[in-house]
LOFI-997463 format. One record per residue (C-alpha): residue in three letters; x, y, z. Coordinates in pm, whole numbers, plus 50000, padded with zeros to 5 digits. Example, Ala and Ser with C-alpha at 12.3 -4.5 7.8 and 13.67 -1.06 7.14 Angstrom:
BEGIN
ALA512304955050780/SER513674989450714/
% end
This chain:
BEGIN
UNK815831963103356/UNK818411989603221/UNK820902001003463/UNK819522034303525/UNK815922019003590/UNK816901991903825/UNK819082014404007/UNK815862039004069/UNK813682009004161/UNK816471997704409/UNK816462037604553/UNK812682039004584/UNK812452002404748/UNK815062011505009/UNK813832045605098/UNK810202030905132/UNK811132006705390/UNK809312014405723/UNK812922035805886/UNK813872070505845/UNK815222078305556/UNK819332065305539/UNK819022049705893/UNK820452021505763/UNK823542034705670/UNK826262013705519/UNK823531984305471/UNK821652004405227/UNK824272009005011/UNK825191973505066/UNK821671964304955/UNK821631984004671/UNK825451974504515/UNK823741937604506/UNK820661946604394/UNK822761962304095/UNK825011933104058/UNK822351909404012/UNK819941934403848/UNK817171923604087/UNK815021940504316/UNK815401905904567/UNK818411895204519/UNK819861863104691/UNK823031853804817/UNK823061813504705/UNK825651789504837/UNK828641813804919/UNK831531796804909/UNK835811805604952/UNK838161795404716/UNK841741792904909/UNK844341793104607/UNK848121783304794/UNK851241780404624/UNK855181784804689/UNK857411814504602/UNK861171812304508/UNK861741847004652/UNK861121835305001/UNK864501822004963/UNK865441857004986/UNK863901856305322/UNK861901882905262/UNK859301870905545/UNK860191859405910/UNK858351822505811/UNK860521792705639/UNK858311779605327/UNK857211749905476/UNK854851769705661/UNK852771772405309/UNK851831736705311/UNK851551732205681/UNK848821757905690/UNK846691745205390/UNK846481712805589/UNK845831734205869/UNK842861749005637/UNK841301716305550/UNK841351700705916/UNK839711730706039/UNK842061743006240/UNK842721777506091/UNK841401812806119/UNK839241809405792/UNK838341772205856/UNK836501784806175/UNK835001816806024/UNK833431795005728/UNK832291770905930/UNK830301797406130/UNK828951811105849/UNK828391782105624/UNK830271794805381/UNK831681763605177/UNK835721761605188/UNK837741744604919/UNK841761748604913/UNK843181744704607/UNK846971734904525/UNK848191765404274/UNK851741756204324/UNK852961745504672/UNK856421727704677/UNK854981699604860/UNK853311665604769/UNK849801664904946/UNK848791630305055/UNK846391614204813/UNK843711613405016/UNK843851647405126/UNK840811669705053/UNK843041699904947/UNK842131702204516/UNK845051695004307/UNK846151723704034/UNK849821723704052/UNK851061747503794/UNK854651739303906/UNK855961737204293/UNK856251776904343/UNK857081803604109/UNK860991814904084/UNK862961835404282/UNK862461868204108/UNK865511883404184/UNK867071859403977/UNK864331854503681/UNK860871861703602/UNK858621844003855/UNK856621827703579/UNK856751825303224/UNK853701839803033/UNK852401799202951/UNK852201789703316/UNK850641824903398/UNK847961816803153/UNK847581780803282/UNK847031793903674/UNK844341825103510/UNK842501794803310/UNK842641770103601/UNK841751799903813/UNK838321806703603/UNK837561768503558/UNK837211770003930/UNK834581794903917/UNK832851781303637/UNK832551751003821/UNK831251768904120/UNK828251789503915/UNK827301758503745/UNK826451744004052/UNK824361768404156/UNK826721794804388/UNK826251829504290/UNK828501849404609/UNK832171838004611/UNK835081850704791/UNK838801840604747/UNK841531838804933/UNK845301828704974/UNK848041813105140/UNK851521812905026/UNK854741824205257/UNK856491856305095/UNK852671862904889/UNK852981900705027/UNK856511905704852/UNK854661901404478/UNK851921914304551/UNK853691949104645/UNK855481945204344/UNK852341943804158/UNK850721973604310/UNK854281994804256/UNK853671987203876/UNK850111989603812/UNK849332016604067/UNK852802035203962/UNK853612044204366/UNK856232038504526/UNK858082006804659/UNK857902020205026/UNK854652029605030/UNK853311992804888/UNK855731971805107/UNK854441964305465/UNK855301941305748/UNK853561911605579/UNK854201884205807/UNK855891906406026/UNK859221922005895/UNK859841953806099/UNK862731975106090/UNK866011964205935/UNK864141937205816/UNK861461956805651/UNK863581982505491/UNK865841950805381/UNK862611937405224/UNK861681966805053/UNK865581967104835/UNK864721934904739/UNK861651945604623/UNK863081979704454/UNK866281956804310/UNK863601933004170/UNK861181963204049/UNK864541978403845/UNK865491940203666/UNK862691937203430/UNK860131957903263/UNK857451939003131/UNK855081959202883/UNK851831938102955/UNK849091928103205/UNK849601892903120/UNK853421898703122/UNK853891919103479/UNK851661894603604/UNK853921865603488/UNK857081884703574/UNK856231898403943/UNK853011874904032/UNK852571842604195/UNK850651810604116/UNK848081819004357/UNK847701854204257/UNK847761841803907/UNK844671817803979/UNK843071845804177/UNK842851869403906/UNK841971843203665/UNK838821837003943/UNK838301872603940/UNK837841874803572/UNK835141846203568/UNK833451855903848/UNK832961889103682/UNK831501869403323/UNK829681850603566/UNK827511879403671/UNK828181868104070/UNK828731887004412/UNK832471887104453/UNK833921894704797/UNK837381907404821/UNK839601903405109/UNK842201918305231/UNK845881933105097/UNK847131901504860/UNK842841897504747/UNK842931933304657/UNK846151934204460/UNK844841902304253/UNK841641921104189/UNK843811955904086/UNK845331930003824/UNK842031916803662/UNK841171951903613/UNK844251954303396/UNK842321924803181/UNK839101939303232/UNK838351972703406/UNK834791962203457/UNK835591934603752/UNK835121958104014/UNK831491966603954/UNK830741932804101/UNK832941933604383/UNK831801937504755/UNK834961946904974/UNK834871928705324/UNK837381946905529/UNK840581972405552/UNK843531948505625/UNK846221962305869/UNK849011959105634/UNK850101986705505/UNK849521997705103/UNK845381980505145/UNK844262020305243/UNK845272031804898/UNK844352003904744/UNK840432007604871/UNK841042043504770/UNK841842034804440/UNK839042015304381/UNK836932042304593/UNK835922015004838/UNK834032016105157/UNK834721984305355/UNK832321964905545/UNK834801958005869/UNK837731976305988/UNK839381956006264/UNK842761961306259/UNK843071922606048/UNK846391912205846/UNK845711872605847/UNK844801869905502/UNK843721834005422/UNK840181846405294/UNK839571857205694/UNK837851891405640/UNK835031877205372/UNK834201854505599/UNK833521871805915/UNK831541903105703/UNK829261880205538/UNK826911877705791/UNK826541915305759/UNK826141915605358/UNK823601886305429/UNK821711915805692/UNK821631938705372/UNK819841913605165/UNK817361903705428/UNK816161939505474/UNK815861946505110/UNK814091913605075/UNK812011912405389/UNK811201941105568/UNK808141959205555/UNK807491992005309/UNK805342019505526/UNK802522010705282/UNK802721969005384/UNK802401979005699/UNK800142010405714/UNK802722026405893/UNK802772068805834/UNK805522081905575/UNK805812119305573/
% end
């Protein structure tokens, strides 16, 4: 069907349904953004699954967050012995969880399930020089969409993404600043918790760092202010999109890494679902930008992939009344 036409099939089906008109609320519209994504009046939500991407930064030697770095590798062992916040939220969903090694500075044991993409062991402390060059920026957005290739060819068709990496909320402000064009302050929150002196320390850094370079490109900001992980993201992003799948954005570092594919390819968003408002601070105007209303708003700043997980259920809700409940003419109920 044409856009236009599947959209109006979508409208009719959902007003039909045996409720008063719009007492569905934020479902309906839920239903109707997939039923547009996959250009389906029954869509399905096959085999979700979360893509972790982790990896180092040199600018945590800044200490730009309250956590040493050897927190980033601790926690993606944490992920895959299912002791973290997103291992238990997939596992109630049954939402499949890989972590993947973007660029930790840290040798996983052989045996461990965590999916080896080392890019290098963390980017470079920006304040010194660029965090990437431009070839290993393109190697984390290609390993990034072989990830999700892999993924659709098996049959998944919803996919979420998410992130661990100590000092990930430094770049990613950085990132917003540029793109976005706002200022320093308003992009830089607590993160792992910086408050205060350390926060307004934090947010120099970032406005020194900001002032050093001036990269003219998507591909070159990214490179120049990213991370391996966000690299990877956006890469994910980007094929997701080509893929024609559900893509479900978390929270402040998910969002900034989906503001950056849209610098490769505006059209990204039109297939993104957005799971939740993150507590940290700069995620607001970011769902503004993109003129997003989230599923959840709970006050959640854990990143990892966390708020996909616990709003799928309710996506999964929108889906099963589009696909399954009654029409008043099914069920010779009375439409006025």
């Amino acid at each position: 069907m044409t856009t236009q036409n599947i959209q109006q099939a979508l409208r009719h089906k959902i007003d039909n349904k045996t409720k008063p008109h719009g007492a569905l609320g934020e479902l309906e519209a839920l239903a109707f953004k997939v039923g547009c994504i996959q250009n389906s009046l029954s869509p399905q939500l096959r085999q979700p699954t979360m893509l972790v991407f982790a990896a180092d930064h040199g600018l945590a030697d800044e200490k730009i967050s309250p956590y040493p770095k050897d927190v980033t590798w601790q926690m993606a062992m944490n992920f895959v012995a299912g002791g973290a916040a997103i291992s238990v939220f997939c596992r109630q969903n049954g939402i499949a969880l890989k972590v993947i090694d973007a660029g930790v500075d840290y040798d996983f044991p052989v045996d461990s399930p965590i999916v080896p993409s080392k890019i290098a062991r963390g980017s470079r402390n920006m304040r010194k020089e660029p965090a990437m060059t431009t070839g290993e920026c393109e190697k984390a957005l290609a390993a990034g969409r072989a990830f999700v290739r892999a993924e659709a060819e098996a049959g998944c068709n919803t996919i979420g993404f998410g992130e661990m990496g100590i000092g990930n909320t430094s770049p990613s402000s950085l990132l917003m600043h540029r793109f976005l064009g706002l200022p320093i302050e308003t992009c830089t929150g607590a993160g792992a918790g910086m408050r205060g002196e350390q926060l307004s320390y934090k947010q120099q850094v970032l406005k020194e760092i900001s002032e050093k370079y001036d990269p003219q490109t998507p591909l070159e900001t990214l490179a120049t202010f990213g991370g391996l992980e966000i690299a990877m993201m956006v890469g994910a992003y980007l094929e997701a999109r080509e893929q024609g799948m559900v893509i479900l954005a978390d929270g402040f570092i998910s969002t900034v890494s989906l503001l950056t594919a849209c610098q490769f390819n505006p059209k990204v968003s039109e297939n993104v679902v957005f799971c939740h408002q993150s507590d940290e601070q700069g995620h607001s105007l970011l769902l503004q930008h993109f003129g997003a209303r989230p599923i959840l708003q709970l006050g959640m700043r854990v990143g990892e992939g966390t708020g996909v997980a616990v709003a799928l259920p309710v996506l999964q809700s929108a889906v099963k009344f589009l696909n399954e409940m009654a029409s008043f003419e099914d069920a010779g109920v009375s439409n006025k």
